[in-house]
Structures are given as C-alpha cells and as structure tokens.
C-alpha positions in Angstrom: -10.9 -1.6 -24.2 -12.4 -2.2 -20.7 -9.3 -1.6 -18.0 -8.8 -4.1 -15.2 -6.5 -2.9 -12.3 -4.8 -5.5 -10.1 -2.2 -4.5 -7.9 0.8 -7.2 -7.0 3.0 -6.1 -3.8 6.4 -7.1 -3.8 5.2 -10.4 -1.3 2.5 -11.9 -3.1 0.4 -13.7 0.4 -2.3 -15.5 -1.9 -4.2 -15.1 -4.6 -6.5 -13.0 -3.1 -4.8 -10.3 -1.2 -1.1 -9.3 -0.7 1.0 -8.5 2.0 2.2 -4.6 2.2 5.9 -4.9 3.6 9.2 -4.5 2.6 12.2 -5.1 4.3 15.3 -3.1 3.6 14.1 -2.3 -0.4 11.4 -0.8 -1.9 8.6 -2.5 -2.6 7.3 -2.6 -6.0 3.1 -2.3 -6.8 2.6 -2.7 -10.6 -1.1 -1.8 -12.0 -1.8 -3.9 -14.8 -3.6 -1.2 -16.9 -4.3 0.0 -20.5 -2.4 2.6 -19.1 0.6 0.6 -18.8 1.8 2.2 -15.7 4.1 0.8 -12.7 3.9 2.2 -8.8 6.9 2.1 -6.9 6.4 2.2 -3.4 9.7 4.6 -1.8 10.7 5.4 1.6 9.5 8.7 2.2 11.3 12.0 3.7 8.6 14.2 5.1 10.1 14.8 8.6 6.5 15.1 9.7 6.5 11.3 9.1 9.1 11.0 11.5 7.5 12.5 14.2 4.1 10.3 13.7 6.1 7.3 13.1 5.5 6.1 17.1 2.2 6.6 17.0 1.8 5.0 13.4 3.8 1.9 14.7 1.5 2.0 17.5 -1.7 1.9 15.4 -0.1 -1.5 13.4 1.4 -3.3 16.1 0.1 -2.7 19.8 -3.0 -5.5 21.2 -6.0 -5.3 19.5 -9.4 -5.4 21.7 -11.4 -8.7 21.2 -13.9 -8.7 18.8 -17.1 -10.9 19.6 -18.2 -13.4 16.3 -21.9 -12.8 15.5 -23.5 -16.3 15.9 -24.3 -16.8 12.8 -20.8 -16.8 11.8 -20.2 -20.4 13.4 -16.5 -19.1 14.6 -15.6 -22.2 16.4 -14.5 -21.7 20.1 -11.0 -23.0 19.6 -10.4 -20.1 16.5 -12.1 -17.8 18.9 -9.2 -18.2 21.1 -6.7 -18.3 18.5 -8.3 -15.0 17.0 -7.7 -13.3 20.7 -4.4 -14.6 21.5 -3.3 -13.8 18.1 -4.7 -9.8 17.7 -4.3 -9.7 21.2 0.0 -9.6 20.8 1.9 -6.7 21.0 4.1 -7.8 18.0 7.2 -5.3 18.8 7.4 -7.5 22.4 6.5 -10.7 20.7 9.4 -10.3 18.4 12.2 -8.3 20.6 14.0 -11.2 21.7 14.6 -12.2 17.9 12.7 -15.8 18.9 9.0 -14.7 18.7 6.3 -16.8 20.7 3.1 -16.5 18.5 -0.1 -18.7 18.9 -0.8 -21.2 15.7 -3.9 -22.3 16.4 -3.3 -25.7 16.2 -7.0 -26.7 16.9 -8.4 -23.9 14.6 -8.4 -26.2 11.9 -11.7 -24.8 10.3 -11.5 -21.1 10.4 -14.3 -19.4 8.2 -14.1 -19.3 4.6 -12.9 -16.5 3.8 -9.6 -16.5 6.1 -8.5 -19.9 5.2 -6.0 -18.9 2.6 -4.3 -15.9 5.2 -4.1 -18.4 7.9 -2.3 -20.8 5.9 -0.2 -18.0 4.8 0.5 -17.0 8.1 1.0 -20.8 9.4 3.3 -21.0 6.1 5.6 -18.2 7.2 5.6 -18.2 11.1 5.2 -22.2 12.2 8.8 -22.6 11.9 10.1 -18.7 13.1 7.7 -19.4 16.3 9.1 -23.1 16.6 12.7 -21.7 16.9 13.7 -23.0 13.8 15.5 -20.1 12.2 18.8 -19.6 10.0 22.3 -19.8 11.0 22.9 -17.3 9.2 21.9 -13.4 9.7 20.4 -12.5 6.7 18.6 -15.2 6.2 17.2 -15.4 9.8 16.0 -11.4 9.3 14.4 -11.9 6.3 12.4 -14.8 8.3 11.4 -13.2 10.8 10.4 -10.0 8.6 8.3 -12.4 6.6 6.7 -13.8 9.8 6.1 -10.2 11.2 4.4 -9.1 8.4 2.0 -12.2 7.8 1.0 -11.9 11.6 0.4 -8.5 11.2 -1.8 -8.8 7.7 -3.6 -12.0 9.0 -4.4 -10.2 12.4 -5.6 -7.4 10.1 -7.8 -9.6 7.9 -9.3 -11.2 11.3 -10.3 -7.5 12.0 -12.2 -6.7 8.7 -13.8 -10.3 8.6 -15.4 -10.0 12.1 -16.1 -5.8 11.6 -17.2 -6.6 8.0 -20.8 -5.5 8.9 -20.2 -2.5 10.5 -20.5 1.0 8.8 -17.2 2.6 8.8 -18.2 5.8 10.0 -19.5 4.3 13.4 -16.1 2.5 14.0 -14.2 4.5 16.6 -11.5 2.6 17.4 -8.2 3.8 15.4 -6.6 0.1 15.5 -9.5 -1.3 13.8 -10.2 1.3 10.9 -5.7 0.9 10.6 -6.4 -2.8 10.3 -9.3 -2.5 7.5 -6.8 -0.2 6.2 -4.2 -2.7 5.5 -7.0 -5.4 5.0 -8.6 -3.8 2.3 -5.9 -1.7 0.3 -5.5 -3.8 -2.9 -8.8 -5.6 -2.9 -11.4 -2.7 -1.6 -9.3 0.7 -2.3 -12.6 2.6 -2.1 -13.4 1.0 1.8 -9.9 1.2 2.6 -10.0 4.8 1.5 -12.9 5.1 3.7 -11.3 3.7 6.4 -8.3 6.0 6.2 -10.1 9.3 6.1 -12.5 8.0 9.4 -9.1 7.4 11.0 -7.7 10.8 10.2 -11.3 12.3 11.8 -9.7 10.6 15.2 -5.7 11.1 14.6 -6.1 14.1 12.6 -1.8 14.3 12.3 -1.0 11.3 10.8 0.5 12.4 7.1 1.4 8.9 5.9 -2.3 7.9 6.4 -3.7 11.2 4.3 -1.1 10.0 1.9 -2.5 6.4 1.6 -6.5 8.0 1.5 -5.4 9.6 -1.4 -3.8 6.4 -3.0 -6.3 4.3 -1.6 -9.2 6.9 -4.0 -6.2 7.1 -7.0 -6.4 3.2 -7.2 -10.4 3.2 -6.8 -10.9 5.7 -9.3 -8.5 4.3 -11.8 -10.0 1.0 -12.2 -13.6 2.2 -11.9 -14.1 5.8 -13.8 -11.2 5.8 -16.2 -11.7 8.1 -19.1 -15.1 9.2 -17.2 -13.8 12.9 -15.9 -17.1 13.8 -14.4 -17.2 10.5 -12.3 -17.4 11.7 -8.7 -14.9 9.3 -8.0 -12.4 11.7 -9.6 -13.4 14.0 -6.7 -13.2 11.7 -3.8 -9.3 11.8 -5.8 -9.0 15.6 -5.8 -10.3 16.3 -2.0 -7.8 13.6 -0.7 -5.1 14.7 -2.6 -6.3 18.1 -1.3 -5.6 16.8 2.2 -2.6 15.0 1.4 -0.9 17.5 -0.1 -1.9 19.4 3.3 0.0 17.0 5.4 2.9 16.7 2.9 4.0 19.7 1.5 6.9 19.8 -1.0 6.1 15.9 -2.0 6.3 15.2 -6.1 5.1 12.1 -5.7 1.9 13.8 -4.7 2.5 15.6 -8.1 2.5 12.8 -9.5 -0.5 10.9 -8.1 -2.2 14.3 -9.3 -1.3 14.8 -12.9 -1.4 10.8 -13.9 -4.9 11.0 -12.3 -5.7 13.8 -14.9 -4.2 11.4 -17.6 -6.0 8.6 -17.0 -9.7 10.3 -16.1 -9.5 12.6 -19.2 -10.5 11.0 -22.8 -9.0 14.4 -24.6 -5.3 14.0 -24.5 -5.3 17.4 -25.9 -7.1 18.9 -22.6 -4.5 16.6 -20.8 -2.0 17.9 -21.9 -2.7 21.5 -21.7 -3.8 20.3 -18.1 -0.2 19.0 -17.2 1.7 21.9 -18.7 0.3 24.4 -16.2 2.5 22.7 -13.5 5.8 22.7 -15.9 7.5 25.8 -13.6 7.6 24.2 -10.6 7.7 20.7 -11.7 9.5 20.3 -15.2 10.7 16.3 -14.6 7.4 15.3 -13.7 5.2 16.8 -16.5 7.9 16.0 -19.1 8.3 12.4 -18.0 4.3 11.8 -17.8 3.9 13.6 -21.6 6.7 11.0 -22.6 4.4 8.6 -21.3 1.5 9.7 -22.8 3.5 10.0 -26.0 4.5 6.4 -25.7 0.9 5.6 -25.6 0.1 7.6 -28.6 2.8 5.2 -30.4 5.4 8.0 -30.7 8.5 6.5 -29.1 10.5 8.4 -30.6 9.0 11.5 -29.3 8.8 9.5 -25.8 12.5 9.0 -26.2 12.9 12.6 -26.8 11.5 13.7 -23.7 13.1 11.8 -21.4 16.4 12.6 -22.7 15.4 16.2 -22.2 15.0 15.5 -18.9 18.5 14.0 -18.5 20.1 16.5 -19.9 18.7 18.7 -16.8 20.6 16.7 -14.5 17.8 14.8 -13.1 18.8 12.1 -10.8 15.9 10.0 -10.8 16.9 6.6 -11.7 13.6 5.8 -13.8 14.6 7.7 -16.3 17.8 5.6 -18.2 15.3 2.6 -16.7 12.4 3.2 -18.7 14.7 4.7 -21.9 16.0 0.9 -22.4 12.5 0.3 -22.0 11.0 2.2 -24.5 13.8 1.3 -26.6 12.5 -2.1 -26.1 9.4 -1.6 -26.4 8.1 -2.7 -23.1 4.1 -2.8 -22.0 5.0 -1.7 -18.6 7.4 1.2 -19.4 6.7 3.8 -17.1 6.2 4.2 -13.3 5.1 6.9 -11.0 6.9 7.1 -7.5 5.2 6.9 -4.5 6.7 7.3 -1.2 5.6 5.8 1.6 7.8 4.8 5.2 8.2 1.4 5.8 5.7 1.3 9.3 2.8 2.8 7.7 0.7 -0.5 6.4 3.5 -2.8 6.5 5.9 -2.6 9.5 9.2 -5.0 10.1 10.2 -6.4 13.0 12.7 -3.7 15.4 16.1 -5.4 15.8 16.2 -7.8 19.1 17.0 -6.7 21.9 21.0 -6.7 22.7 21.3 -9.8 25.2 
C-alpha cells in the first residue's frame, strides 16, 4: 500500500496550504498515513527558545525588503504595490493598537495564479479586522485579530516564495526570506522548507526552534517519500538534522520521538525495529513503550497495544495521550496514536502581542 502524507494544521487557509498558528492551544497536525499516526504541535520549554524568541519574532514579523517581479510574471503594477505595502509592515506596530491598518489591495484584483486562493484568504480574514469592524466582546475580538495576524503573515510569506521561487536556496542571503519560504513551504514542500531552514541556521547559527523545524521539515519529507526504503538518503538528511537538533535542544523527548518513529516507519523489519527502539528503553521507557504499543496496534495486537500503555500508566506517567489513545485503541480508531512535538508559538506562526495599554 502506497502511503500518501498530507498534513492539516489546526486553521485549514485553503486547499492548498495551511496556516501554522495557534492561539492560546495547541495546534494539532495530523499525517494521514498507513502509519496511522497524529502530530501534536506543543509549546515548547527549552529556555534556549526563550532567549532566541526576539530574534525569531523578528525574523516573522519585521518589514520585508521589496522583491522586484521578473517581467515575465505579468505582476500588475497595482499588486506590485499591494505586494510592497503589504511585506513591507512591521506586523507587531501594525497590530499594537488592537485596530490594525493593513493594505487590501483593492485594485489587485488579478494577482498571479498561484496566490489567488492566499489572497482571498487573507482578504477573507483581515477586510473586516482592518475596516474596524471587530467584536464587542474580548474573546471574540482576540481570536480576530489572531486570525488576521496570521493570514497576513502566511500570505506575506507566500508573496516571498512566489516571487523567490526561482532562486537556489543556497544563494539566498537574506534571513527574512529563507524564514518566509520556511513558513511558505512547510506542509506542501517539507524537503525545500527543510532546505530553507538549514541555509538560515548557516546565517543565525543560534536559533533552536529553527534546527527543530529542519529536522521536522526532513521527518515529514522522508515519511511520505522513502517509507519502508532504510537506505533512502532521505533517511539521512533525517538523522543529520536530528543530529543538529538534538544539538540545540538537549533533554527534548519529543526529539526522541521524531527519532525512533523515524526508525519505525523507514524500516520494513519490525523485528530490527524493535530491537532498534529497545536500545533507548533506560533513558526513555514511556517513549519506546508507547511507540512498540503502536507498532503492536499495527501488527493487529490490541491487546498487547493495550497492555503496554497501561504499563506505562502504572509508572506514573503524566502524559495525557496515554488514557487518550487507550479509549482509542479500545475503539478501534485509524488515527490512535500521536507523537508530541513541541514547538513555541512565534516560530512559524506568531500571534499578535496584546495592544498597547491606552
């Protein structure tokens, strides 16, 4: 059985791409797999994340140089401008009163092809927030301006890759541009967005969430193109990622995780798998237990599945997949298991900072 791997954020933009936010929750990613696996996005703890955090919110939302259309892209002057104003915004000041003032491009009314769906997405979220239409009432009002924040900055990012779309990665030296075909490209082009990620850590070196997201970026390439194929080399752009990532974020299981579920899903042997997963049972018990549940659940043994996860119970584990995917073995779910990924909220998908107090 051929596997297809589509990844569905938690705010589906269009058909053709997502948008990578969350607000106050996590955001959830599923991949729709023969592997029947979920991945939950998490906020993360690495206090190194903290202190990149600035510059990270930097790279997403500061004013973005303009970027000339070839000719024979027939960008119309009018969504030239629009295009400029719009990447041009420093989205923190745009939004700090609470009553953004973002362009709309009212005569860009033929932007190329392959934007058309992102700007009516972004049109679709923000014509009203940058009207001053918004809610009475509070919650309602943040989560529109959270959803207009993140469309501008996904559409401003899909501008970006469209008009750089020609351009080898490795020549790009500008950091906003390679963090904005970053975010472009994640769930469509995980192998260029990987690309993009590692070119940006060549110029900001000590950014950990960004080795974090290479490594995801080459997990989710790898997945859907080499799966049961071990000696793919694909598998190695995974390793030497997670190599770095692991690097910049020491103690993190859900680097553990990317790690062994990659060795589940590249290996046809469940028996070398398994052997495989064992060797990291010392240090991480919950994690190799839970992903041999897994594998047993794919092997038809829920019971054995079952078994496992009560094992890891019993250990006091506090992880609050496990009674979720017991009811869902129990049931007998496709999409039983997850693997946790943590990520902070400004890496590829930043909200809106709280207005400024009047």
């Amino acid at each position: 059985m051929n596997t297809k791997l589509s990844v569905v954020a938690a705010v589906v933009l269009v058909g053709v791409g997502v948008v990578y936010y969350v607000k106050s929750r996590p955001g959830h990613m599923t991949i729709s797999s023969e592997a029947d696996l979920q991945i939950i996005e998490q906020t993360a703890t690495n206090p190194k994340d903290k202190t990149s955090a600035p510059q990270i919110r930097n790279l997403q939302t500061a004013p973005r140089t303009p970027i000339v259309a070839k000719a024979e892209e027939q960008v119309s002057p009018a969504c030239t401008e629009f295009f400029n104003e719009l990447r041009g915004l420093s989205l923190d000041s745009a939004f700090k009163s609470g009553k953004p003032t973002l362009p709309l491009g009212q005569n860009c009314n033929n932007p190329p092809e392959a934007l058309k769906a992102f700007q009516e997405q972004y049109l679709k979220e923000c014509s009203h927030v940058a009207s001053g239409i918004l809610s009475k009432n509070a919650e309602e009002r943040t989560q529109q301006l959270g959803g207009c924040f993140g469309a501008a900055n996904f559409y401003r990012a899909t501008i970006t890759d469209y008009l750089s779309r020609d351009q080898e990665i490795k020549d790009i030296n500008d950091p906003k541009v390679l963090a904005d075909i970053l975010t472009a490209r994640l769930t469509n082009d995980p192998k260029t967005a990987a690309e993009a990620a590692e070119r940006l850590l060549e110029l900001e070196p000590n950014l950990p969430t960004v080795a974090k997201t290479a490594a995801f970026a080459r997990f989710l390439d790898a997945s859907s193109t080499a799966k049961g194929d071990s000696r793919n080399s694909a598998w190695n752009k995974v390793d030497d990622a997670l190599s770095v990532a692991k690097k910049n974020n020491p103690k993190d299981a859900s680097m553990v995780e990317m790690e062994l579920t990659s060795l589940v899903l590249r290996n046809a042997d469940p028996a070398i798998t398994r052997n495989q997963i064992e060797t990291y049972r010392e240090t991480y018990p919950d994690v190799v237990d839970y992903l041999l549940s897994w594998m047993d659940y794919r092997s038809n043994n829920k019971e054995a599945a079952i078994d496992r996860l009560k094992t890891i119970q019993s250990r006091g584990s506090k992880d609050p997949r496990i009674p979720q995917t017991i009811v869902k073995v129990q049931n007998g779910e496709k999409e039983a298991f997850s693997v946790a990924i943590t990520m902070p909220a400004d890496v590829l998908a930043p909200q809106p900072n709280p207005p400024a107090a009047e």
